[in-house]
N, C-alpha and C positions, 0 to 999 in steps of 0.2 A: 504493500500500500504506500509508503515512505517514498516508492522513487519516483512515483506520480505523484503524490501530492504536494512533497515539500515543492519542487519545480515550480509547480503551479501556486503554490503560497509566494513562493520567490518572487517568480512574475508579478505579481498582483502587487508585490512590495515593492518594485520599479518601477510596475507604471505607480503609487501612490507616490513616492519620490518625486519621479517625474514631475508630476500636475503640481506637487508643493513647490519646484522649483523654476516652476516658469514666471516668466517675468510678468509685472503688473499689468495693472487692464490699461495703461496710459503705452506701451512699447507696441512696437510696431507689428501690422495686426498679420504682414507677412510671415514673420516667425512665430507668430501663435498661431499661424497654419500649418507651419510646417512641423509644428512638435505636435501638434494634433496627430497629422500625419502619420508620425513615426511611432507616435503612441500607442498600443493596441488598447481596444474598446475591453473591459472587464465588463462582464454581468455574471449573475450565478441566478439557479432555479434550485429550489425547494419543493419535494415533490413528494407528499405523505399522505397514509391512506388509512381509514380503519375500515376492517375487512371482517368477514364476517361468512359460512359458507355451512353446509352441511350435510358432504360428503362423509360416505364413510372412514375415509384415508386419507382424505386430503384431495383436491383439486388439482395439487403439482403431480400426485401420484397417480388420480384417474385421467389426467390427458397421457402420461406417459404411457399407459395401458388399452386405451381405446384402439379396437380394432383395425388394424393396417395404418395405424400412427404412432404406434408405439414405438419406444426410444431404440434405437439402433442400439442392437446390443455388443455387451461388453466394455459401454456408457455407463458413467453413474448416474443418479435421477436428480432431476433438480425438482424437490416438492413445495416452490413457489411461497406463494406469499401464506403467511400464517392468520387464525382470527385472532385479531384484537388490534393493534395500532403496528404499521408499516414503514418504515421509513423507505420507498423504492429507490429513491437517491441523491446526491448535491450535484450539481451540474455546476462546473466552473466553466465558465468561456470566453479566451482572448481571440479576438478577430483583429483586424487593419487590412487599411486599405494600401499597395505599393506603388505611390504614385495613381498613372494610370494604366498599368500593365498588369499588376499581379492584386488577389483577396487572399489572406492567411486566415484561418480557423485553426485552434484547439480546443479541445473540450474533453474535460477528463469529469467521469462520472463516478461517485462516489459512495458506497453504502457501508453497513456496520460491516459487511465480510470482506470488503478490500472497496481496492479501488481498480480503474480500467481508462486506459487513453484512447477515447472510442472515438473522437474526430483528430485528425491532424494532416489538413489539407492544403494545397495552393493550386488556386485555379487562375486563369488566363481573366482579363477583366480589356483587353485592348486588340484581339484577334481580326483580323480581316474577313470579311468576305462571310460573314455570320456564325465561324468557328468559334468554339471556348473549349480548353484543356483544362483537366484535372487531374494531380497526381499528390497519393498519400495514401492515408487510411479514410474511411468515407462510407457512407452508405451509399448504396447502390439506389441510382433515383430511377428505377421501373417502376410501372404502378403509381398507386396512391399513398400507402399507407409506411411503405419500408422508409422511405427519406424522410421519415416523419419522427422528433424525439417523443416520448409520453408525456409529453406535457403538451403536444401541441394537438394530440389524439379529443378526439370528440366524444369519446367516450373513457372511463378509465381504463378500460383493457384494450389489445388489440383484439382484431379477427380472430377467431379459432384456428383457418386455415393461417395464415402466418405464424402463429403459433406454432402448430403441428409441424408444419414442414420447415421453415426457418427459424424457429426457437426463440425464446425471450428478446433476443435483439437485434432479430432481423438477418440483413446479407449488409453486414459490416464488414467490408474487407480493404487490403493494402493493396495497391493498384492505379490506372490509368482511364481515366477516363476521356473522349472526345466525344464532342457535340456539334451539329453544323445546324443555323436555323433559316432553313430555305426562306428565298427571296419572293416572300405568296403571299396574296392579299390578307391571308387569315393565319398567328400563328403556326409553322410545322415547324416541329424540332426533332430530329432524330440524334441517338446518342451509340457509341457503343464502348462496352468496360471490357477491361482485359485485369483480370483479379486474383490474388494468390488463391483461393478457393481452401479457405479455412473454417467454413458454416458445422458448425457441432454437429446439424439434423441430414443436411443433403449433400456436405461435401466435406465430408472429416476423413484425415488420414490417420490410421493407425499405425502404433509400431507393434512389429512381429516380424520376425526372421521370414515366416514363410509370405508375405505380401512386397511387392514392388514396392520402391522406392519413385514415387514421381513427382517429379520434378516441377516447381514453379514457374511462371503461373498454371494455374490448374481448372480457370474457371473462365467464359467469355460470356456477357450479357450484350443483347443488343433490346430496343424500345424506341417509338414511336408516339410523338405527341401533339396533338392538334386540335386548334379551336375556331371550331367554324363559325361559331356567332360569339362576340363581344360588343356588348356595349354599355352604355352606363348603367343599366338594370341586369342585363340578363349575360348569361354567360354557359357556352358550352363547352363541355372540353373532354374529348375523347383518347385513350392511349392502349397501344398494344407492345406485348413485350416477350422476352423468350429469350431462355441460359441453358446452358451446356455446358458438364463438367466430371471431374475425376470422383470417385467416392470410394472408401473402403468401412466394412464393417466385419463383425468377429461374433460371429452365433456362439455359443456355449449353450451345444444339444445334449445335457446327462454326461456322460462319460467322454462323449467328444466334441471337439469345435471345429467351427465349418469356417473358412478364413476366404473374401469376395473384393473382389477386387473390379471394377469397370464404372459405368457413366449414369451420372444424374442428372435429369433434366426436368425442367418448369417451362409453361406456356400461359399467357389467358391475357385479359384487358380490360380495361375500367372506363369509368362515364359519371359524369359529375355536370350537372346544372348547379346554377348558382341564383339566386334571385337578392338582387339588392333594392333593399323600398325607401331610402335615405331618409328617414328617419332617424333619431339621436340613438344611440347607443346600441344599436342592431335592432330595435324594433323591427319588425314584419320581415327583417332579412328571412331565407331560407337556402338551404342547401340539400340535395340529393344525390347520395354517391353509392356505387357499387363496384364489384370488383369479379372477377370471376381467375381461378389461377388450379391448372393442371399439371400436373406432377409422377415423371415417370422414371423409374429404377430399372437398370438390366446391369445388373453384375454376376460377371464370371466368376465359379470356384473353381478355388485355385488348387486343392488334391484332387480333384478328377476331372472330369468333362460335366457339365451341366450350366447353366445359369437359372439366376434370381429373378425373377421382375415382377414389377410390381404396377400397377395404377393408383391414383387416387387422386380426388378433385374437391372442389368447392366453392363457396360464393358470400357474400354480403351481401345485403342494401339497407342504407340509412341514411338517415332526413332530420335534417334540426329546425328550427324554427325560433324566432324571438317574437315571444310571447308579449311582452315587456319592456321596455327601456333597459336594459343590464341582464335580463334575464332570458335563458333559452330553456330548450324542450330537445327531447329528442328520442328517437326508437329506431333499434336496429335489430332485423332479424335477417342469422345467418344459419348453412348446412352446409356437411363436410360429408365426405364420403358417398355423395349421387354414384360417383365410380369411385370400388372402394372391392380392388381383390392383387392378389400375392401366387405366384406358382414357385414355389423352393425346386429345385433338382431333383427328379424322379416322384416329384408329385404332381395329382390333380391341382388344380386352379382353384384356390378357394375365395369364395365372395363374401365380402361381408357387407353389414349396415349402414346405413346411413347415421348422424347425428345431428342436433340443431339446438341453438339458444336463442331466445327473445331477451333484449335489453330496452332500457326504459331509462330514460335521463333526466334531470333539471340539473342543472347550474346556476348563476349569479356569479356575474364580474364588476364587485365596487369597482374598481378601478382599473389602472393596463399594470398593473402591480399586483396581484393576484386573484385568483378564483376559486371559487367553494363548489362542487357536484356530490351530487346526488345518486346514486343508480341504483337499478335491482333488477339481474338479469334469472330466469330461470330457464334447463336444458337440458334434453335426454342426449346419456352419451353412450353408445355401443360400445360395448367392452363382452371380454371373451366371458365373462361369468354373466353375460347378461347385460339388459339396459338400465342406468343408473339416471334417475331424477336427482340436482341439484339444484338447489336457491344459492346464489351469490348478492351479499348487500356490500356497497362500498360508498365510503362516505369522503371524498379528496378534496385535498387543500394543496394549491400551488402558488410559489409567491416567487415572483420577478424581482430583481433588481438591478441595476446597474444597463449600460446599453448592450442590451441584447440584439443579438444578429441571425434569420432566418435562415434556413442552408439556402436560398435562392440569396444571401447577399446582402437583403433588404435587412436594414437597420428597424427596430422599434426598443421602446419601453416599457411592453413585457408583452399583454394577451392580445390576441385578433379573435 
């Protein structure tokens, strides 16, 4: 935890030096641009939750086991958030701008079990011809919901399917990313990443004597994104996307383990209307987003002839509305598993279930400095002993400060 945080305290202690040692508001307003400049932006997020659920085993423990989602094995389980009060994390974040050529981001996130340097990027900000480059560490911005941090989520959880397939946080990887935004009357942006492919759920390497060594990078995404109506009120905007990558996992069948080795791949696309009623504080705003993302395995074992493969898919859609001057609404209802079956080596194909949860929202944002939700999701989940009814309540508190920066770049002072 020590060697990301102190850094990150360190910084925060220069730029505070910094801003103490600039000259008065009477010196010239040139060089108080340009230590701006050089100064990177601090903000930090506060991001806490009381949670509340009743599973027989826990929540962390019935996703790791629902059928044909279960944790790759030879993984240990992560059994998530516990009931009663949560701290999910501290978010520190230095950004600046360089000049007019380069944007820096880092962001180290921080909870009671350690800590983690989950952004540390530099992107192009001055590229011709509607190009922008990115290289570091980063989330992968396919879809809607992965380049999104949980504070900026509409609801307190993600999707089930992101969940299941890309794990608590997403497709965070070290890598390259380029973007070009064609010269068309209406938004189109295509991107593509070229990524170490280190995803705990769809692209982890194992060590074992008996599996290949392969070699970085290990993972390619390409997406597509486009908006054919914008305008002061309304807003459409559609995206398609799709990765291809290395994966190894480690059965432990009784007395023997089966050791795989080959390719993981994801497909699907999203859709988002936006409605803006300008009114003061989001009143009558509304939004509708869905998501749809497919997901397939074919890995070789690697003591005989045979392969693994597997299917599985799923979807969202969800709608908020402001009810209110400060206050929003919101329901989302998702399923996992529409396709949802597995063929092991010298077996039948087995098919399993479906799953689905209904979520239910309020919120209030006094200010752009934090926000209070409300939720209460319920959900039948298919698991190999059966289908399991849960209720989940979460009760979150998130608090801004300092200048915080969007991964699109855009600067604010805390909530949107």
């Amino acid at each position: 935890m020590n060697r990301v945080f102190i850094p990150a305290l360190a910084a925060a202690g220069i730029v505070l030096a910094a801003n103490a040692n600039e000259e008065p508001a009477s010196a010239d307003h040139q060089t108080e641009h340009a230590l701006d400049a050089i100064n990177p932006a601090l903000s930090v997020v506060i991001d806490g939750l009381y949670y509340h659920e009743n599973s027989k085993e826990g929540m962390g423990h019935l996703k790791e086991e629902m059928s044909g989602f279960g944790h790759a094995h030879g993984d240990g389980h992560d059994h998530g958030m516990e009931n009663g009060f949560n701290l999910r994390h501290l978010e520190i974040q230095l950004s600046a701008e360089m000049e007019d050529y380069f944007r820096a981001t880092a962001i180290a996130a921080i909870d009671e079990e350690g800590a983690e340097l989950e952004v540390a990027e530099v992107e192009t900000t001055g590229l011709p011809w509607g190009f922008q480059a990115k290289a570091g560490k980063f989330f992968s911005d396919f879809g809607r919901i992965n380049a999104q941090h949980p504070h900026q989520w509409d609801f307190a959880d993600q999707p089930l399917i992101y969940e299941l397939t890309l794990g608590e946080h997403g497709l965070n990887e070290k890598g390259v990313q380029l973007s070009w935004r064609a010269p068309t009357p209406y938004p189109l942006r295509f991107g593509a990443e070229v990524l170490q492919g280190e995803n705990e759920k769809m692209y982890a390497q194992q060590e074992a004597d008996e599996l290949p060594e392969n070699d970085g990078p290990r993972l390619g995404v390409g997406w597509v994104k486009f908006s054919p109506l914008q305008s002061e009120r309304h807003a459409l905007e559609f995206g398609l996307f799709g990765a291809s990558g290395s994966h190894q996992e480690i059965h432990e069948e009784g007395v023997a383990t089966n050791f795989y080795d080959g390719l993981n791949w994801f497909a699907g696309g999203d859709a988002t209307y936006t409605y803006r009623s300008g009114k003061d504080h989001g009143q009558g705003d509304a939004t509708v987003q869905a998501e749809y993302f497919y997901r397939g395995k074919e890995l070789d074992l690697q003591s005989a002839a045979g392969q693994l493969e597997a299917r599985q898919d799923g979807y969202y859609v969800q709608g908020t509305y402001g009810i209110l001057p400060r206050w929003r609404t919101g329901l989302r209802w998702e399923q996992v598993g529409l396709t949802n079956e597995e063929q092991e080596p010298g077996e039948e194909t087995a098919t399993y279930g479906d799953s689905w949860r209904a979520s239910a929202m309020v919120d209030f944002t006094p200010s752009a400095f934090a926000r209070i939700r409300f939720q209460a999701s319920n959900g039948d989940y298919e698991t190999a002993d059966g289908m399991e009814n849960v209720w989940e309540a979460f009760v979150q508190l998130t608090v801004t400060f300092g200048a915080h920066r969007h991964a699109d770049g855009t600067a604010c002072s805390g909530h949107h």
